[in-house]
PyMOL Python script that loads the backbone (N, CA, C, O; Angstrom):
from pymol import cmd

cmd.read_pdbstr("""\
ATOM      1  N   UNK A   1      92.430  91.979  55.883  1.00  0.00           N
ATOM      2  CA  UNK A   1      93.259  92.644  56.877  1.00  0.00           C
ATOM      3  C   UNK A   1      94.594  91.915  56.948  1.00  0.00           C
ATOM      4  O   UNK A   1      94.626  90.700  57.143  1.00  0.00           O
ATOM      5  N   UNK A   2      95.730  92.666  56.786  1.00  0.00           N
ATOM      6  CA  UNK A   2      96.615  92.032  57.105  1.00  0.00           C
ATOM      7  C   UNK A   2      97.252  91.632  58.305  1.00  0.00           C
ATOM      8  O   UNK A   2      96.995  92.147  59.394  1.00  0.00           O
ATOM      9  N   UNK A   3      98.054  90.751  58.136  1.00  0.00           N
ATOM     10  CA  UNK A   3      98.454  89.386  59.820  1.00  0.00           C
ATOM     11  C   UNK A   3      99.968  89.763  59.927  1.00  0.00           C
ATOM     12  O   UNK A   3     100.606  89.869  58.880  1.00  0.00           O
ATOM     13  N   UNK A   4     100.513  89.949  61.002  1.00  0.00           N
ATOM     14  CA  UNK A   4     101.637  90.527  61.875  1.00  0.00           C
ATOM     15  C   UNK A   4     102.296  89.285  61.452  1.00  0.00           C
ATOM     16  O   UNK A   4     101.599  88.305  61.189  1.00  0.00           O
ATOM     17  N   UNK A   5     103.662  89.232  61.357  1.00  0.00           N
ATOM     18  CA  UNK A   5     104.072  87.713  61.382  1.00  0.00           C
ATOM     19  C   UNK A   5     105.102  88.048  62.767  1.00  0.00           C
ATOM     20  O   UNK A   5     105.949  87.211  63.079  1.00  0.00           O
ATOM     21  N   UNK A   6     105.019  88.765  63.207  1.00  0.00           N
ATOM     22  CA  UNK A   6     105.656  88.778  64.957  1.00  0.00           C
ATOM     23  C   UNK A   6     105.097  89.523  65.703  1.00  0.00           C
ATOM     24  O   UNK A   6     104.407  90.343  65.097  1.00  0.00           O
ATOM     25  N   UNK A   7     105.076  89.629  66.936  1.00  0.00           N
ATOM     26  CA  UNK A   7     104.476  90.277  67.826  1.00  0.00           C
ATOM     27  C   UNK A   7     105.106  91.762  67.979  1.00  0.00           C
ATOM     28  O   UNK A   7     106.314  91.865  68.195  1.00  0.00           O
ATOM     29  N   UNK A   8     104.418  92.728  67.885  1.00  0.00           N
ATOM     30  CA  UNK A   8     104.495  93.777  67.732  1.00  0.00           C
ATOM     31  C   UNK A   8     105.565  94.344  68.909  1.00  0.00           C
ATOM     32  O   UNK A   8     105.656  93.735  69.975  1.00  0.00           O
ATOM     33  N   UNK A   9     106.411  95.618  68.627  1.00  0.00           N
ATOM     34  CA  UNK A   9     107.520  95.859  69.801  1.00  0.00           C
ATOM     35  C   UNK A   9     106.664  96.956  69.798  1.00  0.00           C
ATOM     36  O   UNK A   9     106.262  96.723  70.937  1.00  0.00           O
ATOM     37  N   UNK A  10     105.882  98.218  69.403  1.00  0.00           N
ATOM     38  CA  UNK A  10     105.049  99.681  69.831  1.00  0.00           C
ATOM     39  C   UNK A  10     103.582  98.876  69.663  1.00  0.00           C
ATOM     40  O   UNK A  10     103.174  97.731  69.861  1.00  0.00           O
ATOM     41  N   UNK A  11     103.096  99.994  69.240  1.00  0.00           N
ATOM     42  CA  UNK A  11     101.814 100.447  69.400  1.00  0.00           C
ATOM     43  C   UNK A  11     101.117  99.691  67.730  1.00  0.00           C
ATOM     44  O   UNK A  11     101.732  99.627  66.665  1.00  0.00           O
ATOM     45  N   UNK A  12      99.703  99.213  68.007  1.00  0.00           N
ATOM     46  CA  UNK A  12      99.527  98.851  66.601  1.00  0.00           C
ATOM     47  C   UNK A  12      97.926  99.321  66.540  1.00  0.00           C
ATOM     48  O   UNK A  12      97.294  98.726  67.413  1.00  0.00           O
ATOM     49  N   UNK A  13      97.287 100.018  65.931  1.00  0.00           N
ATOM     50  CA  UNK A  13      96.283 100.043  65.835  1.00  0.00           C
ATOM     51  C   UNK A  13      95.518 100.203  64.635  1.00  0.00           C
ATOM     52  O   UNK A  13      95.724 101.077  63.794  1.00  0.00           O
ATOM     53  N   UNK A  14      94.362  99.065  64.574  1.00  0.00           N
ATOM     54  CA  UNK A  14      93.398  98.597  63.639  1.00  0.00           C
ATOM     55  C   UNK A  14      92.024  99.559  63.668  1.00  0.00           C
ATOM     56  O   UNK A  14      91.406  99.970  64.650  1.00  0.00           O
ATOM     57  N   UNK A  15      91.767  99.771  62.242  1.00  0.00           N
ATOM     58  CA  UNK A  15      90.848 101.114  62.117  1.00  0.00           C
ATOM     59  C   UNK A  15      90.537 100.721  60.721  1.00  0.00           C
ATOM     60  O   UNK A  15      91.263 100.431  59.770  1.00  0.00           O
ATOM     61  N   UNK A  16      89.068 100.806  60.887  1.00  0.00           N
ATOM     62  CA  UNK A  16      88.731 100.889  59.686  1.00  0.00           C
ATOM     63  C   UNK A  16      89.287  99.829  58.214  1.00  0.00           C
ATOM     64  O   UNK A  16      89.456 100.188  57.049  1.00  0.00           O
ATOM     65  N   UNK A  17      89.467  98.426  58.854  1.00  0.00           N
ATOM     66  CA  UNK A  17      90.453  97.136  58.407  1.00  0.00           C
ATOM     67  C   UNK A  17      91.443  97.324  58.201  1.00  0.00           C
ATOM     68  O   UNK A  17      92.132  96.445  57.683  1.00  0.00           O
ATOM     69  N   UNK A  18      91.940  98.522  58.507  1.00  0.00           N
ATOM     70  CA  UNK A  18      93.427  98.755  58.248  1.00  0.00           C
ATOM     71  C   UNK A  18      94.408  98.797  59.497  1.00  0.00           C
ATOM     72  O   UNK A  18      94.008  99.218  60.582  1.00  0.00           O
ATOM     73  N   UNK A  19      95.489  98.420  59.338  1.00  0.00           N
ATOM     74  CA  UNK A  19      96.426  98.192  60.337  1.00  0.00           C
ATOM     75  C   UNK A  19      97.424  99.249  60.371  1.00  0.00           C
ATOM     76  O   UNK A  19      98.252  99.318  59.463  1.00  0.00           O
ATOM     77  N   UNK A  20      97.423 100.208  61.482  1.00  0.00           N
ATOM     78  CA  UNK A  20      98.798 101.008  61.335  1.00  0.00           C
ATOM     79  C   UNK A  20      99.518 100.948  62.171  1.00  0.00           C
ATOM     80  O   UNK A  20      98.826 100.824  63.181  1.00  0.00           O
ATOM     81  N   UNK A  21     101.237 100.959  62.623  1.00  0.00           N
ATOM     82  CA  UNK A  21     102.121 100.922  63.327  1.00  0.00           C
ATOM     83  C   UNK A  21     102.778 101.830  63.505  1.00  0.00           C
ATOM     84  O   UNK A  21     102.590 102.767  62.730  1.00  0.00           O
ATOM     85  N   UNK A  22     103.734 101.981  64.473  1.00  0.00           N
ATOM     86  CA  UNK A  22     104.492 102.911  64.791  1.00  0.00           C
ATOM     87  C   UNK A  22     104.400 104.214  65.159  1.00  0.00           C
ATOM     88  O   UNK A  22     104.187 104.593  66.311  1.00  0.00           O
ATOM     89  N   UNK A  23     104.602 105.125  63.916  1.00  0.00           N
ATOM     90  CA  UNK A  23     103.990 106.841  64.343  1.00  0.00           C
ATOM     91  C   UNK A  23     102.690 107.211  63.957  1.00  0.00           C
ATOM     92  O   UNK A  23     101.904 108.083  64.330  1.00  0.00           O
ATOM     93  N   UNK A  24     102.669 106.269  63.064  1.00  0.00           N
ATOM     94  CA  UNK A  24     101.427 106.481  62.182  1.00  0.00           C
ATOM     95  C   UNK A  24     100.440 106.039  62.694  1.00  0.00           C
ATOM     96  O   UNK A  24      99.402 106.553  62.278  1.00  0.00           O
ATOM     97  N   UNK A  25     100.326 105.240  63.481  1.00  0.00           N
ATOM     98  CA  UNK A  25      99.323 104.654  64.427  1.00  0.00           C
ATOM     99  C   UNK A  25      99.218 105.859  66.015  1.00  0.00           C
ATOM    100  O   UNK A  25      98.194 106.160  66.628  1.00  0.00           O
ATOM    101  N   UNK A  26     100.494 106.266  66.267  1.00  0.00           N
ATOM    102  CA  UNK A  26     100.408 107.091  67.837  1.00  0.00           C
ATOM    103  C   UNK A  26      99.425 108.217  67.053  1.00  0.00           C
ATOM    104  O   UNK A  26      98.335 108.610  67.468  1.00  0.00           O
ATOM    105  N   UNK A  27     100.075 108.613  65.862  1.00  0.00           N
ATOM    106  CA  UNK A  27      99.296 109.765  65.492  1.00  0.00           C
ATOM    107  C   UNK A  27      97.834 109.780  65.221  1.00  0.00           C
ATOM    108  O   UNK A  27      96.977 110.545  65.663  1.00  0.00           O
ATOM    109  N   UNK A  28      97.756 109.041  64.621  1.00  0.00           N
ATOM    110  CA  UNK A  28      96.107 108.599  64.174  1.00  0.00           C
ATOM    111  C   UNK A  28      95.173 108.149  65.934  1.00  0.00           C
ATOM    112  O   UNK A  28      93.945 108.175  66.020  1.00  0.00           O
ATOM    113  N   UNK A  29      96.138 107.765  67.175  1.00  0.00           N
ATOM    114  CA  UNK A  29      95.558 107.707  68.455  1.00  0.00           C
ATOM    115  C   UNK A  29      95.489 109.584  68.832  1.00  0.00           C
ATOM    116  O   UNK A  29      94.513 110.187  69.278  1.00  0.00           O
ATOM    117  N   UNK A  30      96.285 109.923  68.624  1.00  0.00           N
ATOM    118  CA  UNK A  30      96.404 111.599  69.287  1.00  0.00           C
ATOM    119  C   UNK A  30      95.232 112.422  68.575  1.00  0.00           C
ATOM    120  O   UNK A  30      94.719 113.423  69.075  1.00  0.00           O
ATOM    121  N   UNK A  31      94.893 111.893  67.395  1.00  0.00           N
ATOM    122  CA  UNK A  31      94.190 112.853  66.519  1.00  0.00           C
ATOM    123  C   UNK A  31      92.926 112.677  67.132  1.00  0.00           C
ATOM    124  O   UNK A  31      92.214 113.643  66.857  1.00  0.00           O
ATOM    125  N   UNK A  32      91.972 111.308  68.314  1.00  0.00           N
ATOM    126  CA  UNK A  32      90.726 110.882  68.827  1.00  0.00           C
ATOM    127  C   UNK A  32      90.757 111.633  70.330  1.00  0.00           C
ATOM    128  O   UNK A  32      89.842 111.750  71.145  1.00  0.00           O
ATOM    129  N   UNK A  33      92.037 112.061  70.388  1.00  0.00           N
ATOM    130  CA  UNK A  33      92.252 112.505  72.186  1.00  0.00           C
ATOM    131  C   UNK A  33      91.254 113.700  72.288  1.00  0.00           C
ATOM    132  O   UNK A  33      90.440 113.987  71.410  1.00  0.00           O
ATOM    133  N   UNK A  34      91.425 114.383  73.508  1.00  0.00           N
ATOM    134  CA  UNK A  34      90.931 115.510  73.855  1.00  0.00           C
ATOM    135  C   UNK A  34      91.806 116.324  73.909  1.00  0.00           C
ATOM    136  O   UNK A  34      92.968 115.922  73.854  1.00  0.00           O
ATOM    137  N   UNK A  35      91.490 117.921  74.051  1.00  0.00           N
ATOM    138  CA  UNK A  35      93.013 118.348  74.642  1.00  0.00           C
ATOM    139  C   UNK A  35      93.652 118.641  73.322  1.00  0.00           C
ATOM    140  O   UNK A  35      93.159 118.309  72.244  1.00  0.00           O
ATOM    141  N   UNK A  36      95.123 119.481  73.521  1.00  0.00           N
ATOM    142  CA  UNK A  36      95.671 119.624  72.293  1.00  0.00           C
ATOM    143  C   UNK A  36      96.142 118.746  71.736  1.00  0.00           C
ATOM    144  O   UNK A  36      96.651 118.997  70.644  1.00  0.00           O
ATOM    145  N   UNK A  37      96.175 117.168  72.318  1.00  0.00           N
ATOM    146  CA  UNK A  37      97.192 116.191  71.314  1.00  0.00           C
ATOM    147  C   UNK A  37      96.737 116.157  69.940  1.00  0.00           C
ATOM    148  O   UNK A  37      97.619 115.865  69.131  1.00  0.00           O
ATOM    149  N   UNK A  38      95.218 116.452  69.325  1.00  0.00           N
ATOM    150  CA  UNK A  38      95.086 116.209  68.267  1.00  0.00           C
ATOM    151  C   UNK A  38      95.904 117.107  67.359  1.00  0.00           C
ATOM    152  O   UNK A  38      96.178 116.787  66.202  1.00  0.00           O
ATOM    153  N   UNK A  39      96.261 118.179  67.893  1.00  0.00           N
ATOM    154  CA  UNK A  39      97.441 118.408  67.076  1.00  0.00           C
ATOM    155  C   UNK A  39      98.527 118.501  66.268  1.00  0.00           C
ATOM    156  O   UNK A  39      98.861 119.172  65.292  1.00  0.00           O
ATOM    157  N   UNK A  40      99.182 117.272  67.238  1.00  0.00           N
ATOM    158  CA  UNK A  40     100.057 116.667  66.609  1.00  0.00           C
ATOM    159  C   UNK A  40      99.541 115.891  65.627  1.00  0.00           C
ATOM    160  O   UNK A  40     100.189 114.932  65.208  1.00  0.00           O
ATOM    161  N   UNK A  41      98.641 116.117  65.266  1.00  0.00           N
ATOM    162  CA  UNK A  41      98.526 115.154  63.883  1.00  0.00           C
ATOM    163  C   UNK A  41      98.928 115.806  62.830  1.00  0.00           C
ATOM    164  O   UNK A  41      98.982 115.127  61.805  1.00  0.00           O
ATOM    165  N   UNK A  42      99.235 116.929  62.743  1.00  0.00           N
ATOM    166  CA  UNK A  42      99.764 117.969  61.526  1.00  0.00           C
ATOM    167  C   UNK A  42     101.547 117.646  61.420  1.00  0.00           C
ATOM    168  O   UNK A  42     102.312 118.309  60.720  1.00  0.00           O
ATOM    169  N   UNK A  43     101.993 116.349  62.387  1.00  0.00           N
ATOM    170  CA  UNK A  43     103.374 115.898  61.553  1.00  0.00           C
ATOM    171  C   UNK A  43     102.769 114.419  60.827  1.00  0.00           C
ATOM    172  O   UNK A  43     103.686 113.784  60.305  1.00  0.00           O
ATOM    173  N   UNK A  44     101.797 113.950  60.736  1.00  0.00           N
ATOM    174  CA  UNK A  44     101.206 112.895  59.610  1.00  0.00           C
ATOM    175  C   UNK A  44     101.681 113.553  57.859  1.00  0.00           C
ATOM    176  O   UNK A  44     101.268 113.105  56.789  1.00  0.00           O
ATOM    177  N   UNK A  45     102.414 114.431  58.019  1.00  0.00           N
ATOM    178  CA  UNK A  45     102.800 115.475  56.650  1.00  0.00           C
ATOM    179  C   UNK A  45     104.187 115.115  56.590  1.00  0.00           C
ATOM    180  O   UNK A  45     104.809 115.159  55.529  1.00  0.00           O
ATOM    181  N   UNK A  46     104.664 114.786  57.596  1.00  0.00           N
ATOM    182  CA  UNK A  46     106.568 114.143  58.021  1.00  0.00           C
ATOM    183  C   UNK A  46     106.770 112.557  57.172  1.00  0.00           C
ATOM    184  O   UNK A  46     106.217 111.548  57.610  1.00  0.00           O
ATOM    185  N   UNK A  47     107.392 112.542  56.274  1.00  0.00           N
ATOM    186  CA  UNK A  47     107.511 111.468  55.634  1.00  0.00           C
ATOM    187  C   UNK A  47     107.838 110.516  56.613  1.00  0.00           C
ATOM    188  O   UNK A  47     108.614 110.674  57.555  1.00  0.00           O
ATOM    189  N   UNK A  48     107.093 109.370  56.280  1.00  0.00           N
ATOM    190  CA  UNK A  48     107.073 108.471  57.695  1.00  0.00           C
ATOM    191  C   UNK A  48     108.635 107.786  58.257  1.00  0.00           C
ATOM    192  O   UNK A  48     109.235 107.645  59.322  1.00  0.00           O
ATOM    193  N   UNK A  49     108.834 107.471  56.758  1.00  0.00           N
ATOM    194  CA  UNK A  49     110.848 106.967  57.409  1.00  0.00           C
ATOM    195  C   UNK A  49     111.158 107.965  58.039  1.00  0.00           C
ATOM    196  O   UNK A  49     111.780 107.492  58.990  1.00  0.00           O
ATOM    197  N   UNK A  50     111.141 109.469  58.201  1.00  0.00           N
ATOM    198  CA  UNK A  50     111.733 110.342  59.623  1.00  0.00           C
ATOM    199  C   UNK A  50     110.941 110.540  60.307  1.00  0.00           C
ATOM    200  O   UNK A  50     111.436 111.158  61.249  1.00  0.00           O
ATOM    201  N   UNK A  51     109.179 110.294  60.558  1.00  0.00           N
ATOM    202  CA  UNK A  51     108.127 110.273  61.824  1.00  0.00           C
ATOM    203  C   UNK A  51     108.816 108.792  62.500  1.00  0.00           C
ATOM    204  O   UNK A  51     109.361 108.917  63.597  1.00  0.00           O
ATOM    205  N   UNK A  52     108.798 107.673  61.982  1.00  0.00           N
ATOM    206  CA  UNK A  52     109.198 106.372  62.497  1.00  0.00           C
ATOM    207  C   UNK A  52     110.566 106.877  62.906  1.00  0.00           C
ATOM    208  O   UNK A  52     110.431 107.454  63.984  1.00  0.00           O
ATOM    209  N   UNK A  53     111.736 106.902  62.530  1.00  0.00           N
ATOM    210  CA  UNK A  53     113.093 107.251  63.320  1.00  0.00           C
ATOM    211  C   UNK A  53     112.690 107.795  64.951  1.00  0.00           C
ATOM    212  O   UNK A  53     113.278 107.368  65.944  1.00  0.00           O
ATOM    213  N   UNK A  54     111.715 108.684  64.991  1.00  0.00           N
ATOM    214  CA  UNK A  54     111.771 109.628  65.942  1.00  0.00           C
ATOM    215  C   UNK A  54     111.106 108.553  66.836  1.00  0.00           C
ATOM    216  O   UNK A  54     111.756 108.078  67.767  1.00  0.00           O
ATOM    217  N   UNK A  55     110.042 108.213  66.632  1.00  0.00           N
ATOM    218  CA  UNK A  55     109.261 107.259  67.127  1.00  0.00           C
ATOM    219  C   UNK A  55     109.998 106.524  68.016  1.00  0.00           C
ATOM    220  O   UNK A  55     110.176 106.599  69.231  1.00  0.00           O
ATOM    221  N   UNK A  56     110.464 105.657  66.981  1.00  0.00           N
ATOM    222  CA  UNK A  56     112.106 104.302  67.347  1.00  0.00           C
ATOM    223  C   UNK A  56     112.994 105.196  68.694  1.00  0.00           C
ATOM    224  O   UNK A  56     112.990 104.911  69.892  1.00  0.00           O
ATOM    225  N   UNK A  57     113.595 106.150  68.109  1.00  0.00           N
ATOM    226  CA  UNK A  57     114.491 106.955  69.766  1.00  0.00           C
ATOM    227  C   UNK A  57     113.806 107.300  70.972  1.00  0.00           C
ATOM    228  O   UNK A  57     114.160 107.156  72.142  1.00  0.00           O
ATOM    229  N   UNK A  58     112.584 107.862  70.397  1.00  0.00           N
ATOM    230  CA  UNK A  58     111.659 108.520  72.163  1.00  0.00           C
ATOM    231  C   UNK A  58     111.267 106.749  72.664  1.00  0.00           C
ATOM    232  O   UNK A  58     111.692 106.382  73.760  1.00  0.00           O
ATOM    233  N   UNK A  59     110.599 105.926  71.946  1.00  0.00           N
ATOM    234  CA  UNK A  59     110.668 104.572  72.651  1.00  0.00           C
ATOM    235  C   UNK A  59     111.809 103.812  72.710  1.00  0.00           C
ATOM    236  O   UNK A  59     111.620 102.862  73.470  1.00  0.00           O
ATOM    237  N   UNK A  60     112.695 103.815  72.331  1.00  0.00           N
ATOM    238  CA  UNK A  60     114.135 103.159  73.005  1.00  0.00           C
ATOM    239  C   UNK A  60     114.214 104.190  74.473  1.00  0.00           C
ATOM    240  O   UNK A  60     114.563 103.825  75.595  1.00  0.00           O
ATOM    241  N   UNK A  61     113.839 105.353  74.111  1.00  0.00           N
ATOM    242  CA  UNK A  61     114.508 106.098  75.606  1.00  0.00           C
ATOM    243  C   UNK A  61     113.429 106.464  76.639  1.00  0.00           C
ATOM    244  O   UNK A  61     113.669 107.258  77.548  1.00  0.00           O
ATOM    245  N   UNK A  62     111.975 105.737  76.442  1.00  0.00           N
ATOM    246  CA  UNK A  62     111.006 106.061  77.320  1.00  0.00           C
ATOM    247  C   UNK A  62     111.255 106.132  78.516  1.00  0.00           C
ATOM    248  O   UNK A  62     110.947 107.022  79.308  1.00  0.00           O
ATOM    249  N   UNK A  63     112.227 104.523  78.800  1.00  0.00           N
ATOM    250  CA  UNK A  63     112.214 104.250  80.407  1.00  0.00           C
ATOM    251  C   UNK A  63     113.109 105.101  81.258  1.00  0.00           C
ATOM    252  O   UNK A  63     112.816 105.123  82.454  1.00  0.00           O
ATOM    253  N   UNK A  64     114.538 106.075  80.722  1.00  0.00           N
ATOM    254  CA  UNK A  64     115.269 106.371  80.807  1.00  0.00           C
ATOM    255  C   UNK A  64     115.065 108.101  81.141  1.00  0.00           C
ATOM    256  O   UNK A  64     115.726 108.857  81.854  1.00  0.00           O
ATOM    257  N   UNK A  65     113.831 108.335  80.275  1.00  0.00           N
ATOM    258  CA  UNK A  65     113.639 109.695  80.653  1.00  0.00           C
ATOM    259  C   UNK A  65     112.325 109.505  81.610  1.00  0.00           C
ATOM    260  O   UNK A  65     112.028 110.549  82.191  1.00  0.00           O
ATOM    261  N   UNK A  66     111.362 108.238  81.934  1.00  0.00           N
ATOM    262  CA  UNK A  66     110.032 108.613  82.505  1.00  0.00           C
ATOM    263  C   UNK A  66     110.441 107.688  83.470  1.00  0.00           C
ATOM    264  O   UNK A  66     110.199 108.385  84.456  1.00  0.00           O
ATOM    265  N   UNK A  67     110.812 106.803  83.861  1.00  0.00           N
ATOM    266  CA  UNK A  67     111.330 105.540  84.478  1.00  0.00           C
ATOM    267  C   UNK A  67     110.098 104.158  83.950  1.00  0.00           C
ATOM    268  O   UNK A  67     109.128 104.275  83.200  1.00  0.00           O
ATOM    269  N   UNK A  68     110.485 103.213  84.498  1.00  0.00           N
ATOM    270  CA  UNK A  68     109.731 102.154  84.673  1.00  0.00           C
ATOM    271  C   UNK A  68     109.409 101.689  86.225  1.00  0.00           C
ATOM    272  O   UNK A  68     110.081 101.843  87.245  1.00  0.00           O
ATOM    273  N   UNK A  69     107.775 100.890  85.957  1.00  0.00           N
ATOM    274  CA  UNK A  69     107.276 100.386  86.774  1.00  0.00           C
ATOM    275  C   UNK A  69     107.438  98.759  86.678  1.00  0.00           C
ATOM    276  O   UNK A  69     107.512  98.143  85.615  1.00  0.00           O
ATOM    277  N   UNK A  70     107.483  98.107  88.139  1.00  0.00           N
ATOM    278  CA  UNK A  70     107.272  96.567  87.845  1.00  0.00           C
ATOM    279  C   UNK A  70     106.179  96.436  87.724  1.00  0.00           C
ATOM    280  O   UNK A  70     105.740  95.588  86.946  1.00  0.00           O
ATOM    281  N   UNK A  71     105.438  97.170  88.397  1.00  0.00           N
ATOM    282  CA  UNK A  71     103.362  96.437  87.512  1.00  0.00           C
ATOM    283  C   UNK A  71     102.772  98.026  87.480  1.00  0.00           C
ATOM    284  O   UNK A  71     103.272  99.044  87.959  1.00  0.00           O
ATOM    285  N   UNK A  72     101.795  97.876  86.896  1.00  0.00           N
ATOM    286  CA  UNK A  72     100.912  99.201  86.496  1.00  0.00           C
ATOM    287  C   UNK A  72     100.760  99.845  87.819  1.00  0.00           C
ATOM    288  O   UNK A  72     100.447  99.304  88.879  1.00  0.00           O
ATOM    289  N   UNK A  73     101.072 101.274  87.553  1.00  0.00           N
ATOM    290  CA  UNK A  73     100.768 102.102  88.851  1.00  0.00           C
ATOM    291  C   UNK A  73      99.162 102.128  89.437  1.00  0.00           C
ATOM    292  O   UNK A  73      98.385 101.784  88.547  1.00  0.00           O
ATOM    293  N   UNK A  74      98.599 102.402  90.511  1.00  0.00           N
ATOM    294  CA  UNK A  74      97.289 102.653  90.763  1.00  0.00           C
ATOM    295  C   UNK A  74      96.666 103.884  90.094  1.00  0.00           C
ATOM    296  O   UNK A  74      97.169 104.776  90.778  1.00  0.00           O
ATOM    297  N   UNK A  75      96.144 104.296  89.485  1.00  0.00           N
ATOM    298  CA  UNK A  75      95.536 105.521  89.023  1.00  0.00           C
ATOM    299  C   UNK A  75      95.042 106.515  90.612  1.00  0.00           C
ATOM    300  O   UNK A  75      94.454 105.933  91.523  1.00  0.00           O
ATOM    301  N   UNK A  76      95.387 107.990  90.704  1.00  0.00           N
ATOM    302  CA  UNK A  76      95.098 109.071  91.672  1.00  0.00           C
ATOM    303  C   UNK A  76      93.019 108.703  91.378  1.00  0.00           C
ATOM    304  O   UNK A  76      92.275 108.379  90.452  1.00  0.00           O
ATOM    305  N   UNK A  77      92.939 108.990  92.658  1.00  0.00           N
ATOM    306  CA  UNK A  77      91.407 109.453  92.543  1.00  0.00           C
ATOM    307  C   UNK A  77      90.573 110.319  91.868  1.00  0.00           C
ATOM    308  O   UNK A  77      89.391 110.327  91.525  1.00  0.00           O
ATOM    309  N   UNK A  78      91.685 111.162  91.761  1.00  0.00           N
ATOM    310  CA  UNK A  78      90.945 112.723  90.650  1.00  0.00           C
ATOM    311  C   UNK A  78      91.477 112.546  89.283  1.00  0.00           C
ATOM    312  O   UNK A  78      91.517 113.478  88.480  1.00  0.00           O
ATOM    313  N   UNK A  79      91.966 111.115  88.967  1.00  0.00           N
ATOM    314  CA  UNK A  79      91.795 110.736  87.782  1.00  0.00           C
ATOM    315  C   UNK A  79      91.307 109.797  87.151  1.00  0.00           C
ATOM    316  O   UNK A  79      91.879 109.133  86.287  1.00  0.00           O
ATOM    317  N   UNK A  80      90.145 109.668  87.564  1.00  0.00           N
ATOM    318  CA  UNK A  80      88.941 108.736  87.562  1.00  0.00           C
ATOM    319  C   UNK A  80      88.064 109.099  86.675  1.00  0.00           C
ATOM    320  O   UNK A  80      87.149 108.356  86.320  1.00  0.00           O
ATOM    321  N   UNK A  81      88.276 110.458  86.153  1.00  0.00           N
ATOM    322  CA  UNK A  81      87.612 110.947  84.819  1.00  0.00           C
ATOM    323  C   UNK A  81      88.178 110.315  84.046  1.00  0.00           C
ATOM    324  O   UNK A  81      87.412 109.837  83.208  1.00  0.00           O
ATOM    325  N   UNK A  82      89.245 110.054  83.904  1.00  0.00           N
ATOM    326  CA  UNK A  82      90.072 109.637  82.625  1.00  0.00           C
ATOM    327  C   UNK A  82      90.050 108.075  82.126  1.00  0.00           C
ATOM    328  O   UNK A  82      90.666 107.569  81.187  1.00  0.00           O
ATOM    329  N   UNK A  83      89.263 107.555  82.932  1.00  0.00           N
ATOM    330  CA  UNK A  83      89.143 105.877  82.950  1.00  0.00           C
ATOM    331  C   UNK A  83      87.631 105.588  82.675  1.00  0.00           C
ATOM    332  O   UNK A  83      86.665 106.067  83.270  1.00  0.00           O
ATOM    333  N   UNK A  84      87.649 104.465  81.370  1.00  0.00           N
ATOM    334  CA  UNK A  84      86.436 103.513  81.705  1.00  0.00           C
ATOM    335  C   UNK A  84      85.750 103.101  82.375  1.00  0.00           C
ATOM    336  O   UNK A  84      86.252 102.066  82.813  1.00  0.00           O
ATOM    337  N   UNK A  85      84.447 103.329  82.947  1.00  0.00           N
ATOM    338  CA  UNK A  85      83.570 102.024  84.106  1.00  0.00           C
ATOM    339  C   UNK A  85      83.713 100.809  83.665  1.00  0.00           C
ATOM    340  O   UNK A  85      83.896 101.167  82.501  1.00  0.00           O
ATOM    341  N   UNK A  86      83.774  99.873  83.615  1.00  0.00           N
ATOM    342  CA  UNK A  86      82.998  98.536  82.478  1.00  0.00           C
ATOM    343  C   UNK A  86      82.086  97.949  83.174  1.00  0.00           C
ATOM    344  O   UNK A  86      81.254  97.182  82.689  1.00  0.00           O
ATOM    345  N   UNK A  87      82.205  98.425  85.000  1.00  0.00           N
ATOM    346  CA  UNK A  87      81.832  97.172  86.000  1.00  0.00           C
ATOM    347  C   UNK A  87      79.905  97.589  85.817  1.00  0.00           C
ATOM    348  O   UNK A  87      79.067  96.907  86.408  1.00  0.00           O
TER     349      UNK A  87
END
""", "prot")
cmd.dss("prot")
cmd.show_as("cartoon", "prot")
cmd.util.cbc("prot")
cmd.orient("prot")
């Protein structure tokens, strides 16, 4: 498996000993969702130097179009489906 030599700025996810980043990793997360995100896995066909560009702008401009929080919001009650037990 290969080793990061810096700490990651997105998303990185390990599957199957393989390591993917960036779009290629959101996509390969959207494709396990419920719901229509698996969808979007039909731009995994987008040559990745222009899936990654896009990637790079919607996360430079996350905070700007969704805002930011100083610590994690509380999750609503009626979205308690959407969360793990562990306890």
């Amino acid at each position: 498996m290969p080793y990061l030599t810096q700490a990651p700025a997105s998303v990185v996810l390990a599957q199957d000993g393989k390591v993917y980043v960036e779009s290629t990793a959101a996509l390969k997360i959207a494709k396990e969702l419920n719901g229509l995100w698996p969808m979007l896995y039909m731009f995994i066909l987008v040559p990745p130097v222009l899936r990654d560009a896009v990637y790079r702008w919607v996360a430079n401009n996350r905070y700007r179009w969704f805002g930011k929080y100083d610590s994690c919001p509380i999750p609503k009650p009626e979205w308690k489906d959407r969360f793990l037990d562990v306890s």
